[in-house]
N, C-alpha and C positions, 0 to 999 in steps of 0.2 A: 769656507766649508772644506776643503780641501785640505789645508793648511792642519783644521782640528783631527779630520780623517789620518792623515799622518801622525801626529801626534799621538794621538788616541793607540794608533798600531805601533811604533816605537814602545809605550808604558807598557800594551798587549804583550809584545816581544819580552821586554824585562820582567813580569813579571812570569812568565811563562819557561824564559831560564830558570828563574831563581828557584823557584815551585821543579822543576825536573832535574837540578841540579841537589837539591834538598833530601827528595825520595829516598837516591839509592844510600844517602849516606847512612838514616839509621839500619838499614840493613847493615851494613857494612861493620857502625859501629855494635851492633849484635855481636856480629864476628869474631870482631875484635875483643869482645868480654867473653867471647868461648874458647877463642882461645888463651885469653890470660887465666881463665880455668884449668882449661885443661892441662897446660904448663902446672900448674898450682896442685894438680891431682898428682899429676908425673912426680914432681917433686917431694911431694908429700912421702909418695911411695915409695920412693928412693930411703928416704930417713927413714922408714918403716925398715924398710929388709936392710941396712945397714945395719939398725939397731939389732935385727931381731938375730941376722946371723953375726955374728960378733966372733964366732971360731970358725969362719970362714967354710960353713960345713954345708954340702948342698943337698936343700931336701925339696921336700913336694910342694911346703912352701916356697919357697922360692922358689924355684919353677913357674910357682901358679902366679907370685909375684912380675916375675918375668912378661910371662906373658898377658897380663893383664894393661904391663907399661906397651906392651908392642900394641894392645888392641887402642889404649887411649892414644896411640903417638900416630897409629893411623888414623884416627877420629882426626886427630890436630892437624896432622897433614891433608887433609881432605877440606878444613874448615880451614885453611892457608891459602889451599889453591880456591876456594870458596871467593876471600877475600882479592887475590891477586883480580881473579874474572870481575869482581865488582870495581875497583880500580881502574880497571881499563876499559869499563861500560863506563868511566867516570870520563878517560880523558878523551875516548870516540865524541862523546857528550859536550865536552869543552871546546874540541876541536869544531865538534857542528856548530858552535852558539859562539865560537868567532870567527868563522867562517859567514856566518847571520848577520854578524857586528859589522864586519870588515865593507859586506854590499850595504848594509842600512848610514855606516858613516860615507861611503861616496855619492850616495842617494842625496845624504844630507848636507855634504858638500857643493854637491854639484848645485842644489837649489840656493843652499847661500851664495854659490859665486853669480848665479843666475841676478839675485838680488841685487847684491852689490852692485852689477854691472848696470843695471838698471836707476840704482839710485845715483850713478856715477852720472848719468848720460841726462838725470832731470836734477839734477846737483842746484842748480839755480832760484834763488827766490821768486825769479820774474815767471819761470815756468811753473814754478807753485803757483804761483798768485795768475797766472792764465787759466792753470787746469781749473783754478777757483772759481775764476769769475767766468769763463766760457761758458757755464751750466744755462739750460737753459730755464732753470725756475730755483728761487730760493732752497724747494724742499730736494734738487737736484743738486744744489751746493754744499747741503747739508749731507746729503750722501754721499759726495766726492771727500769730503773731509772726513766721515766714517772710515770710509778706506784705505785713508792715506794714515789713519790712524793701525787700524786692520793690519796697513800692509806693514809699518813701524814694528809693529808689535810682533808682524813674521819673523823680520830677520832678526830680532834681540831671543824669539824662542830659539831658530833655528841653531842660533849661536848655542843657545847653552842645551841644544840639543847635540851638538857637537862634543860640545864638553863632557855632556853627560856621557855618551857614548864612548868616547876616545876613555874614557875613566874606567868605562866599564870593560873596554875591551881591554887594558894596560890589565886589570884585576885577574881576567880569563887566561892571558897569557902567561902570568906569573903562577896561576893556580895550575897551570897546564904543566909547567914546570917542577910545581911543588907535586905535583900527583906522578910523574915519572922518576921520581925519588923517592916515594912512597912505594911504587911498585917494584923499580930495585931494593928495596930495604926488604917487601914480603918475600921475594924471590927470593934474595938470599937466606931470610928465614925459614923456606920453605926446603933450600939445597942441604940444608944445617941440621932442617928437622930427620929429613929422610938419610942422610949420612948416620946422623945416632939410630935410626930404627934400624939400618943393617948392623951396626954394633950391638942392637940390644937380640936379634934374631943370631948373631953368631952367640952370643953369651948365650941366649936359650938352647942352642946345639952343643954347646958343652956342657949346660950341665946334664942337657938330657943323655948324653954321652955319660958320663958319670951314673947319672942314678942307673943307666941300663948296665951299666958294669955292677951293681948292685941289687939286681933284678932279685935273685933269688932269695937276700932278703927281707926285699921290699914288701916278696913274695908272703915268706914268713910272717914278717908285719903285720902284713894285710888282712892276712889270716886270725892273727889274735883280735886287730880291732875291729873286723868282722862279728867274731866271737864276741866280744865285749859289747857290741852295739844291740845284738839283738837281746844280752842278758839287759842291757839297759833299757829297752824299748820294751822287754818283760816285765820290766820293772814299774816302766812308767803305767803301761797299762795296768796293773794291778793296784798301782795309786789311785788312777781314775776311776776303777769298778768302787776302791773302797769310798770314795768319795762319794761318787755313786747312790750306792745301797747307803749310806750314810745321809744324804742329803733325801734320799727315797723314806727313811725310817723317819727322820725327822719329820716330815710331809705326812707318812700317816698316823705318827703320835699327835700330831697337831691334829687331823682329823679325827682323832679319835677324841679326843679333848673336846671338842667343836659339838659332837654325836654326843659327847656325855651331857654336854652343859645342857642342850636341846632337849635331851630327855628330862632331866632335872625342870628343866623349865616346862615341860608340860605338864608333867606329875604334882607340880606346887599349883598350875591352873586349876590341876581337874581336883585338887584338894580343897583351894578354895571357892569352886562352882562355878569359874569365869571359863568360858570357852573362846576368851584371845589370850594366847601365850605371851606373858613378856617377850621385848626383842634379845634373839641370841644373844650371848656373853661376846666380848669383842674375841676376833681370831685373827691368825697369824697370817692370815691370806692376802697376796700379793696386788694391788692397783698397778699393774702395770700402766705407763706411759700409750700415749698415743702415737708410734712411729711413724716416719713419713716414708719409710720404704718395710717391705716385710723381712724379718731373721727367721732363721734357724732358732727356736729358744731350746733350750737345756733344765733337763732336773736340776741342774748344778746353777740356774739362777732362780729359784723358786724363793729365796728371802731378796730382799730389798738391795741388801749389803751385792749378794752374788751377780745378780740386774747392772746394778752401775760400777762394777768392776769390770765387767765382760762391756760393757756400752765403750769404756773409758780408754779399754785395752785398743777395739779397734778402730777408736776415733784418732788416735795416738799411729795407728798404722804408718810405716815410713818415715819416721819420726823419735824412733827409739835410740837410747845411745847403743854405742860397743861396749859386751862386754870386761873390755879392756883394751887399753888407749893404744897399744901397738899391736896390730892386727893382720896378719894375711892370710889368707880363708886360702888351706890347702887341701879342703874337700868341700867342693859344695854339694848342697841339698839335691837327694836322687844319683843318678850312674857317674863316677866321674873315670874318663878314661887315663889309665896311664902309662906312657910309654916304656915298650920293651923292648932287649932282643929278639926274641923269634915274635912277641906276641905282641898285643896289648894287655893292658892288665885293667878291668871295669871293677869299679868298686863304689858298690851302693853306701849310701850316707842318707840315717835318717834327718837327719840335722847339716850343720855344717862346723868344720873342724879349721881352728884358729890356730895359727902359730903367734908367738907371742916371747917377753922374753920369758923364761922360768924364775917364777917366784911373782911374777905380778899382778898387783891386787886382780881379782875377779869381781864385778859389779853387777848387781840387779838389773835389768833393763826396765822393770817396769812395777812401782809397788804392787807389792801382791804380801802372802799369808806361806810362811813356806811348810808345807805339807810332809816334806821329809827329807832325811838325810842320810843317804844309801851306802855301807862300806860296800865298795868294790875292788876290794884285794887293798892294791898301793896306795889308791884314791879315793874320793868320793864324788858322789853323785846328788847334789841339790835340786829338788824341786820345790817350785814357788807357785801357788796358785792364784789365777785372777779371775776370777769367775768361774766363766768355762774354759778361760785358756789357763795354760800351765806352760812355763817356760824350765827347762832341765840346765844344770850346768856339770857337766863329768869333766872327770878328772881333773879335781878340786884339789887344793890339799890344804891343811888346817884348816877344815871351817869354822867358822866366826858366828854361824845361826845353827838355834834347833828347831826342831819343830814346833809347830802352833805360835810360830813367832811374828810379827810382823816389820816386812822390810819398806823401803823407799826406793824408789829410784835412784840407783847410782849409789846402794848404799852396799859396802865392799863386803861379800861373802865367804872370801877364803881366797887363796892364791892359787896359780897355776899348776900345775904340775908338768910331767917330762913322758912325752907321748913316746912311741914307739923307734923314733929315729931318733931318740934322743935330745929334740929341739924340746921349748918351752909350749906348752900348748893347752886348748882347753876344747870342748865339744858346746857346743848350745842348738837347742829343739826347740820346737815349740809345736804342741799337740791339743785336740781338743778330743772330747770323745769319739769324734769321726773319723778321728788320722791325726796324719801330723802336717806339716802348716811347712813351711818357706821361709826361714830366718832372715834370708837377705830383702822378700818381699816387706819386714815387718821396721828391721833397723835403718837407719836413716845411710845412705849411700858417705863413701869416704871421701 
């Protein structure tokens, strides 16, 4: 009984390592896939603003570049020392479970020398064959020989309970090993990471150095594309009213179509003296679906077509491509501040404002109907409708669609053009009749 109780707690012990030793790894390996992410984001963004600035010239994208790599490199460094603290909850852990091993194999040494010495001292056939026949009743020599089976049976377990153990501690130690090499390898990746984030915060101090040497006319700039955003947000809005009143006309020529048929049909009853009216003429009017949460609806989805284009646009939400493939948002959506000499300089953005190189295809994000094609002096200004949302693209050049056209996703509507600092660049909105919307909440993250 005794004999099974040990045993039983030895299998207890193993298997209660392996289970605590298991846990923290996939944490760990999590880690480990955030940060070959975020390395992979870093990287990314590097070939971005290489490609994008290519005349070596420092603008607000960049900057915004800049600081975007400092904000991902502290995420990495933080998901670094994440992993180092999980490593060394590993080898405190290995340490304890052979430190476990080291008392459970002298436990189990001591009881096999116990044995041994025991079998050395009735080693003899003749003492066998005493213990046998001494019993005093048949069914008492049948239990003596139980025993002597029992006891056989102790020390061939014990044995390979030794084994077992001496195995499994030789494993722990070598793991304990390997895990103190893992944890110099994350440190130094960790010393390595934090070395380039003060290189990338000195690069951020010069060019912010730069652009403030150019404050006045950033100044200037800012001014124009200020100007330009609200003629463009005049603009959009006036698109949506005509849409609007549009989609409102249509809705009550169909009712009025609907009133005519109705009246027709009762005038033919009372003609020929029946007092039930045939059933109305069929009408244009909408079944909407049964949703499982409640919307906002729009006159702008009052047919069919307009319903599951708006359904389509924000099932798609986070999910949409870039308007073009080399990308760094140097104004996002709402106040962005920017640095000055004496001041700061805040500058609202109804949308958000890409740099890019100049001349590179511009792309749809999302099929839609495109509604119009705005000259705005040097550039153009494309809207594309999807229901109720509409997405803008300014500062286009050669567009490629006109109105009443229909696009696809990802299908190329004109090329970039050259914003204010001279870099390649393009604007994209996205508004419904309510306001305007979050571009970066809609496009799928870089």
């Amino acid at each position: 009984m005794q004999t099974q109780k040990k045993l039983a707690l030895l299998i207890a012990l193993q298997m209660v390592i392996m289970v605590v030793s298991a846990q923290p790894v996939t944490d760990k390996e999590e880690m480990q896939r955030k940060t070959q992410q975020l390395l992979r984001e870093i990287d990314a963004l590097k070939e971005t603003q290489a490609s994008v600035q290519k005349n070596k010239k420092q603008t607000l994208g960049v900057l915004r570049a800049i600081e975007r790599k400092i904000d991902i490199r502290g995420e990495l460094i933080a998901n670094i020392k994440g992993e180092v603290n999980y490593v060394e909850k590993d080898i405190i852990r290995t340490r304890r479970d052979i430190d476990t091993l080291k008392k459970e194999l002298q436990v189990l040494k001591s009881q096999y020398a116990q044995s041994i010495v025991y079998a050395y001292k009735n080693r003899s056939n003749y003492d066998f064959l005493n213990f046998l026949f001494s019993a005093s009743a048949f069914s008492d020599a049948l239990k003596r020989m139980s025993y002597l089976k029992t006891y056989r049976s102790f020390r061939e377990q014990k044995s390979t309970d030794i084994t077992r153990t001496r195995t499994l501690l030789e494993a722990k130690v070598a793991s304990l090993t390997g895990k103190r090499v893992e944890k110099n390898k994350v440190l130094q990746e960790q010393n390595a990471q934090m070395s380039v984030l003060e290189e990338d915060k000195r690069e951020k101090d010069l060019v912010v150095n730069q652009l403030k040497e150019k404050e006045s006319e950033i100044v200037a700039a800012m001014k124009r594309k200020e100007s330009e955003r609200k003629k463009t947000q005049a603009a959009i809005a006036s698109i949506i009213k005509r849409e609007k009143d549009e989609a409102i006309k249509r809705e009550r020529e169909a009712a009025a179509k609907r009133k005519a048929a109705d009246d027709a049909a009762r005038k033919t009853a009372a003609a020929n003296g029946t007092t039930t009216a045939p059933p109305p003429a069929s009408t244009s009017t909408v079944v909407r679906p049964v949703e499982k949460k409640i919307r906002e609806a729009s006159v702008l989805e009052n047919t069919p077509e307009g319903l599951v284009s708006s359904q389509n646009f924000e099932q798609n939400k986070g999910r949409m491509p870039w308007p073009v493939d080399k990308a760094l948002v140097r104004l996002h959506y709402g106040n962005n501040y920017i640095p000055g000499k004496t001041r700061g300089l805040t500058i609202p953005s109804s949308g958000i404002s890409i740099e890019t190189n100049e001349g590179a295809p511009v792309k749809a994000i999302f099929e839609g109907e495109v509604v119009a094609v705005l000259n705005m002096g040097e550039s153009s200004a494309i809207a594309i409708k999807h229901g109720k949302y509409f997405t803008t693209y300014s500062n286009v050049q050669n567009p490629t669609v006109s109105r009443g056209q229909k696009v696809a996703t990802g299908q190329v509507i004109g090329k970039a053009g050259v914003n204010e600092e001279g870099s390649g660049s393009i604007d994209l909105q996205i508004d419904t009749d309510k306001g305007t919307l979050n571009p970066e909440a809609w496009i799928r993250s870089r």
